[in-house]
C-alpha positions as CSV (number, residue, x, y, z in Angstrom):
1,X,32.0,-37.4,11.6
2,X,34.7,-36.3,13.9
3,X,37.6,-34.4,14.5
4,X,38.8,-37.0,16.5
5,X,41.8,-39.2,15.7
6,X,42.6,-42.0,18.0
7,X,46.2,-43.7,18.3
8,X,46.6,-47.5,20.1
9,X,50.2,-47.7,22.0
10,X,51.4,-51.4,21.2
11,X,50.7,-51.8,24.7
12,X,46.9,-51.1,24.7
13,X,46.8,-53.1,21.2
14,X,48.2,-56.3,23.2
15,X,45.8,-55.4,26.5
16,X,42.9,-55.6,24.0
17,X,43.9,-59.0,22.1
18,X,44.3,-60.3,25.4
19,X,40.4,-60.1,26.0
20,X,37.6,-62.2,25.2
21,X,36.3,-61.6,21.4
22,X,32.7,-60.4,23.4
23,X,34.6,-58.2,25.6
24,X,36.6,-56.6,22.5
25,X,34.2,-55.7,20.4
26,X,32.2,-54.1,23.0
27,X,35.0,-52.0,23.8
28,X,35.5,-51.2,20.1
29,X,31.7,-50.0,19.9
30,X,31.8,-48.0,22.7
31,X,35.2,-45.9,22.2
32,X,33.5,-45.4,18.5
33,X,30.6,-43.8,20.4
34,X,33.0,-41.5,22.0
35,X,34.5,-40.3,19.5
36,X,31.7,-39.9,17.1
37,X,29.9,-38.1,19.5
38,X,31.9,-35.4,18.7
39,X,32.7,-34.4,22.3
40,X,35.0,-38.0,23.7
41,X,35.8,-36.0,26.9
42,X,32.5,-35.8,28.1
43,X,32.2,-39.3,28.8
44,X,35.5,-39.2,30.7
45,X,37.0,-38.8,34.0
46,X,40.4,-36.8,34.4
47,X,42.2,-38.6,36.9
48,X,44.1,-37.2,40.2
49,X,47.2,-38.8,39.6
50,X,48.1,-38.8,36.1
51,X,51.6,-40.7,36.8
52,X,49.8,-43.5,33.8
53,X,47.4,-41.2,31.7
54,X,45.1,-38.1,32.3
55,X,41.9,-39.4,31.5
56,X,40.0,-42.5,31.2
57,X,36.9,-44.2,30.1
58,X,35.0,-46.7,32.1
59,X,33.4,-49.7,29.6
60,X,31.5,-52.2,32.1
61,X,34.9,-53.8,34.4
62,X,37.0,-52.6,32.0
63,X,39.1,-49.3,32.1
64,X,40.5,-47.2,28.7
65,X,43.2,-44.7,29.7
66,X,44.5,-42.2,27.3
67,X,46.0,-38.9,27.1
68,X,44.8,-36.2,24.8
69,X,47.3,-33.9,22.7
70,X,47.1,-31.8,19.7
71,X,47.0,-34.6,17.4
72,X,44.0,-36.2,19.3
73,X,43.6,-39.0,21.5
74,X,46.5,-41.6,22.3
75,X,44.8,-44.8,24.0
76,X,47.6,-46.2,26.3
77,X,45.9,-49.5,28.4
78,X,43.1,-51.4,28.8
79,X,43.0,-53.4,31.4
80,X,40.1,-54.8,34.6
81,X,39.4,-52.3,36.6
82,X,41.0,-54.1,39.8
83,X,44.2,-54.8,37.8
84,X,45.2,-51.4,35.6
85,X,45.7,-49.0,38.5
86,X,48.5,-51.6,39.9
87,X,52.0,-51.0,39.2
């Protein structure tokens, strides 16, 4: 098990009911890998220009930001990769 915790932002919970059913469980299988590797970071990229989050995960097309902080990992959007770097 993991030390892990992992917080949804009532955005990133409306970005991911927004999906297809296929699309969200995959996503949900694959940020539970992360974190149960035991090392979530190590599947992530920091980004340059953290003006939206520092890090993110890439899940097929689809993008998982987040920030990480003492209390562990705080998931902020999900979006298509062509549409979540657009302001």
């Amino acid at each position: 098990m993991s030390d892990w915790t992992i917080v949804f932002t009532r955005t990133a919970l409306k970005d991911i009911q927004k999906l297809d059913v296929h699309v969200a469980k995959r996503l949900q299988k694959k940020i539970t890998h992360f974190i149960d590797s035991g090392e979530p970071l190590s599947f992530a990229s920091q980004l340059f220009k953290p003006a939206d989050a520092g890090y993110r995960w890439r899940v097929g097309d689809y993008r998982v930001l987040f920030d990480v902080d003492e209390h562990g990992i705080t998931v902020l959007k999900v979006q298509h990769r062509r549409e979540v770097y657009r302001k």
